[in-house]
N, C-alpha and C positions, 0 to 999 in steps of 0.2 A: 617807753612806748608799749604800748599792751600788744600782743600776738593774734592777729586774724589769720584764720584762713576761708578761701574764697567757699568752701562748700556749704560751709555752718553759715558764713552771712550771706549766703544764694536763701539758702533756708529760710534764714531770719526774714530777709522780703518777700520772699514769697508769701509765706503767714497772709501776711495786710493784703485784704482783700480789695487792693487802688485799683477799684475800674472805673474808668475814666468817669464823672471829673473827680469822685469819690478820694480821699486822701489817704481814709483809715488811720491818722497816725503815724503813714511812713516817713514822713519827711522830716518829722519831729526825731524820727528815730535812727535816721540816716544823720542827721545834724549832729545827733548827740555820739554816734562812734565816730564819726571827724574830727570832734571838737576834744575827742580826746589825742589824736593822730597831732594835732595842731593847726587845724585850720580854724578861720573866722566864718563864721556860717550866717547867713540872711535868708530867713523865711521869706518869700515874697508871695503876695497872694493879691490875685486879679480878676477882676468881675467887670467883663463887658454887658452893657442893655439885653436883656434877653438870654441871658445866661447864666450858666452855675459859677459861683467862684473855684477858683485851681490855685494850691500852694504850689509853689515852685520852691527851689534852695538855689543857692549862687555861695559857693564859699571857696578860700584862698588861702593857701597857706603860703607866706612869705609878702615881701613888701613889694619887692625888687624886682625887673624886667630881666629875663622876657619871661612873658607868663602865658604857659604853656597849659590850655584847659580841654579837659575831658569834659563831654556834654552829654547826656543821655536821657530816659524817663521811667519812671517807675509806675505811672500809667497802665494800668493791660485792657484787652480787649475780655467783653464778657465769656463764659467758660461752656455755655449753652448745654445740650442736655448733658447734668451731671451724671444721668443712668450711664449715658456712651463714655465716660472716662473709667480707668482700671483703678483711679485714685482718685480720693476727693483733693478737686485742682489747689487747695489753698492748705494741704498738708503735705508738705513736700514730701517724698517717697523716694529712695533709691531703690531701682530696678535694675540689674543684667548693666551696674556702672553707668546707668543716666538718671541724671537729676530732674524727676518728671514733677509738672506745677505749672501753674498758669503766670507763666513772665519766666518760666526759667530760661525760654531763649531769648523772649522779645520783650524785653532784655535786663531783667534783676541779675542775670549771671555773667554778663559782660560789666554791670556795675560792680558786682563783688569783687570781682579781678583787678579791675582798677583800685578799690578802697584799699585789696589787700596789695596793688604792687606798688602803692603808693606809701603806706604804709611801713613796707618793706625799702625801700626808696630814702623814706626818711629816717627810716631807723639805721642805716648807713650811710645816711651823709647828714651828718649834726645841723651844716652851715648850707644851703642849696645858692648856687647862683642864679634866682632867679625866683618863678613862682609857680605854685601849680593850683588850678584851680577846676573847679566842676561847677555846670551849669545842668541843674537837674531838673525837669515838668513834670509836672502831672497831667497834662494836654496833649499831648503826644497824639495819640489813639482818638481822639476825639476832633472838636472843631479848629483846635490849636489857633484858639485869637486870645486864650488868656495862661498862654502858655511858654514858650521860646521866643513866640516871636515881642511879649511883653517883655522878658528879661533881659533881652538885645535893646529894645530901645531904653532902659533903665541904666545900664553899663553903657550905655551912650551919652547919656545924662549926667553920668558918673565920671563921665571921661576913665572908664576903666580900659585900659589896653590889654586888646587878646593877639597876642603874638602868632600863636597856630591853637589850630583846633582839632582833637581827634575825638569824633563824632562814635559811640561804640556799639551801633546797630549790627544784626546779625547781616552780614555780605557774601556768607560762601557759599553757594548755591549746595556743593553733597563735601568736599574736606575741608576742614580748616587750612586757612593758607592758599587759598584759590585767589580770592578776588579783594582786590580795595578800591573803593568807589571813592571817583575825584571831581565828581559830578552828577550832575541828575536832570533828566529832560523837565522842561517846565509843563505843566496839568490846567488847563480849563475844561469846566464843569458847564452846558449850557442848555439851556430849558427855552425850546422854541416855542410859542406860541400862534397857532394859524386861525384868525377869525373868521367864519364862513358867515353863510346864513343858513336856517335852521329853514326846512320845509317838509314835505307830503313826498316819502320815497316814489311815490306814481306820479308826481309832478315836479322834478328836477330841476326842470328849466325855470322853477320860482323859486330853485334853493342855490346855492353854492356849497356843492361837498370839501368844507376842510380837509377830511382825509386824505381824496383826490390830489390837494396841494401838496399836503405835509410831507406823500410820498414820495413824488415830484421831485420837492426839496431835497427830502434823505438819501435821493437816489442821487443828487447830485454832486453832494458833498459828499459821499461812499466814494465816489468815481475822482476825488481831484486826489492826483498824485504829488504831494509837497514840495519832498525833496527825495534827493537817493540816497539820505544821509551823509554824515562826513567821516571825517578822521577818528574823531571821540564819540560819537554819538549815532545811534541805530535811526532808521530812518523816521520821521513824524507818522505818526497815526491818529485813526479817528475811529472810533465803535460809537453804538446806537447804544445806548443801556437802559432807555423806556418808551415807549406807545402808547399815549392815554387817550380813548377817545367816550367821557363819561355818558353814555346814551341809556337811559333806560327802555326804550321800548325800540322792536327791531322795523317799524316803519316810517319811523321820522330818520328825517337824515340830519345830522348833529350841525351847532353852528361853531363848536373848537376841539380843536385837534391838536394834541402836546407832543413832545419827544425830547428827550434828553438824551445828549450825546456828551463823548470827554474824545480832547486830545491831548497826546500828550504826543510835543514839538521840542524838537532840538535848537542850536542858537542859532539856528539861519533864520527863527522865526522871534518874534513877541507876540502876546497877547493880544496886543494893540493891533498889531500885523492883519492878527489872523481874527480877528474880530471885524475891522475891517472888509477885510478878503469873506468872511459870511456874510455879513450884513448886504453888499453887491447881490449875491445870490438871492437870497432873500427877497430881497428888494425884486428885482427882476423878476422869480416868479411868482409874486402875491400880485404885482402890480399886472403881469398878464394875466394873470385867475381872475383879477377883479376882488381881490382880498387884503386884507390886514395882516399885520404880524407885530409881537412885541416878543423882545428877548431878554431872559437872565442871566449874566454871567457870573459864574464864580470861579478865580484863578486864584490857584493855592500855591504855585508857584510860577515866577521865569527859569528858563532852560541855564544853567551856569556850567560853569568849568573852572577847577584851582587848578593854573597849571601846573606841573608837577616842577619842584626843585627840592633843595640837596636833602630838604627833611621828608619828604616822598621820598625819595631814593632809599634815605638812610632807613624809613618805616620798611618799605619793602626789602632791603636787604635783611633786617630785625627777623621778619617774617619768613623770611626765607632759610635764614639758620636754624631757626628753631622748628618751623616745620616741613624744612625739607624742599618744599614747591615754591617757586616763586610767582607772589602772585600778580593777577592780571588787574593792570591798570583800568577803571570801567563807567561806565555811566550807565549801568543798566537796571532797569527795575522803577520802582515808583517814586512817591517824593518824600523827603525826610526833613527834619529840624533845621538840616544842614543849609537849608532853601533860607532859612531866617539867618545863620551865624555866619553866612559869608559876607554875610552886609557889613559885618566888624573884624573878620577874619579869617587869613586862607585856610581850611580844613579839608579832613580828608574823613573817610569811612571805613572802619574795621569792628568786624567782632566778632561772632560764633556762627555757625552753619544755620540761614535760616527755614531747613526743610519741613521743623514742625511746629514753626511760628503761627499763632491764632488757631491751629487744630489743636483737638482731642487726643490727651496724655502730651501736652508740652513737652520736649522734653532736651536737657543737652547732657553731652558725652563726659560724664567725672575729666577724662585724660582731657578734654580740647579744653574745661576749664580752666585747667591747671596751666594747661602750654599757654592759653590767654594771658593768664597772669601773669609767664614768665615773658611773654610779649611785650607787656607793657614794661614791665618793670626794665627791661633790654632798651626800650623807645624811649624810657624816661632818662636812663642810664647816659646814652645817645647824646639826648638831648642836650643834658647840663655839662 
């Protein structure tokens, strides 16, 4: 078995500059130090209508159940202005003991930790009871339809069985050891559209102001309170996050009027629910305005929950040894992969601190990577 350690392969990905759907190479290259580890490795690579194609990897090493898979993306978000970084983001830099680069938190350095406590794993135990495998995207960061959620329905096709899942996104809001995430509220994205009619601002009463409506609308849906939240899950919300009203001249009054708004709902709701429950709204005040409306939805995920048993227990006691805190079981924050891989298996959320995820000078702690790796490698130990 050849000798990794997580800092030099944090590095080595970093290099490839995979911003979304972009591959650079890495996968090819991630493939090829597994395949000396001893896993089987399958590039997959996906191209939906109107999109870029994204390689993915899915590789296993062992035959035998239960197969225990790590899931991640080597994906990153653009590095925007290079002048504002201390480093160029795609030459990794050791600074004052943190590994600074674009992905060193979110998350090539939660992947190295795994490669190497894997690794380390098999290079102590000849014979494994069972199988360990990784589901890796390159979609992640991007629209994620040729990404995680392709490789879930392929290993479904496959009849390949994924016994648990640990999912290795950055979760600890400022110490390692704080948080594991065992769910995640579900996300709809929606684009209202209000058709007026278009008229002479001095003659109103031959126009219908959309905006008038749109307001109306937004004011309404601001004001409806959900739930009070539950046991696992913070309460549902709704934010506005756009206003368009394309007018070029300030004396006509326009005939549409846009706004996009997201919720993100816990399980006391569905999509279905709560599209519903707008659509009424809607309805009721276009139809006393005397107007139209058409709507977009787009739902990147449902609200889930893996309840927690004896392998949540045993990750959290892992985690608790090695750093001390024991952390807090959570559902908080936005949505992740984990949204696709519980369709085929219960998982959970661990990884590095994500305080300097998608900013300027990336960066994670040498010491949390190291204690990562002895994380896993304890979880894996656990495990078999």
């Amino acid at each position: 078995m050849p000798t990794y350690n997580e800092i030099t392969l944090a590095k080595e990905l970093i290099k490839f500059p995979s911003i979304t759907p972009v591959d650079a190479g890495i996968m090819k290259f991630l493939a090829n130090k597994l395949t000396t580890i001893g896993f089987k490795c399958k590039i997959l690579e996906f191209k939906e209508k109107n999109s870029k194609p994204v390689k993915n990897l899915y590789a296993r090493l062992g035959k035998s159940q239960p197969n225990f898979m790590f899931a991640g993306h080597l994906d990153v978000v653009p590095p925007g202005n290079l002048n504002d970084w201390t480093v160029k983001p795609f030459n990794p830099t050791i600074k004052k003991n943190h590994l600074i680069g674009r992905g060193a938190n979110d998350m090539k350095g939660a992947i190295a930790s795994w490669v190497v406590a894997v690794n380390n794993f098999a290079s102590n135990n000849k014979k494994i009871k069972g199988s360990i495998s990784l589901l890796i995207t390159g979609d992640e960061e991007g629209i994620a339809i040729n990404g995680t959620k392709k490789v879930v329905d392929y290993l479904k096709k496959k009849k390949e069985k994924i016994n648990f899942c640990l999912v290795g996104e950055p979760t600890n809001p400022n110490k390692l050891g704080e948080m594991i995430k065992i769910g995640r509220r579900g996300s709809i994205n929606t684009e209202l559209t209000i058709i007026g009619t278009q008229g002479h601002v001095a003659y109103p009463h031959r126009a219908n102001n959309p905006s008038t409506i749109i307001i109306k609308i937004l004011d309404e849906i601001k004001k409806i309170k959900f739930d009070k939240g539950t046991r696992d899950f913070q309460p549902t919300n709704l934010e506005v996050t756009k206003i368009n009203i394309d007018n070029t001249a300030d004396n006509i009054i326009p005939d549409v009027a846009r706004a996009t708004f997201n919720i993100r709902f816990n399980d006391k709701h569905t999509s279905s629910s709560l599209k519903k429950k707008l659509n009424k709204i809607f309805k009721k005040i276009t139809k006393k305005n005397k107007s139209n409306f058409k709507t977009e939805y787009r739902v990147s995920g449902e609200a889930f929950l893996t309840k927690p048993n004896k392998t949540t227990y045993m990750i959290q006691n892992v985690i608790k040894k090695i750093t001390k805190i024991k952390p807090q079981l959570s559902t908080t924050g936005g949505t992740s992969d984990a949204r696709f891989i519980r369709k085929i298996a219960p998982c959970l959320e661990f990884g590095l601190v994500g305080k300097t995820m998608h900013k300027v000078d990336e960066a994670v702690s040498i010491s949390d990577l190291k204690k990562l790796t002895k994380i896993y490698s304890e979880i894996l130990k656990n495990y078999f």
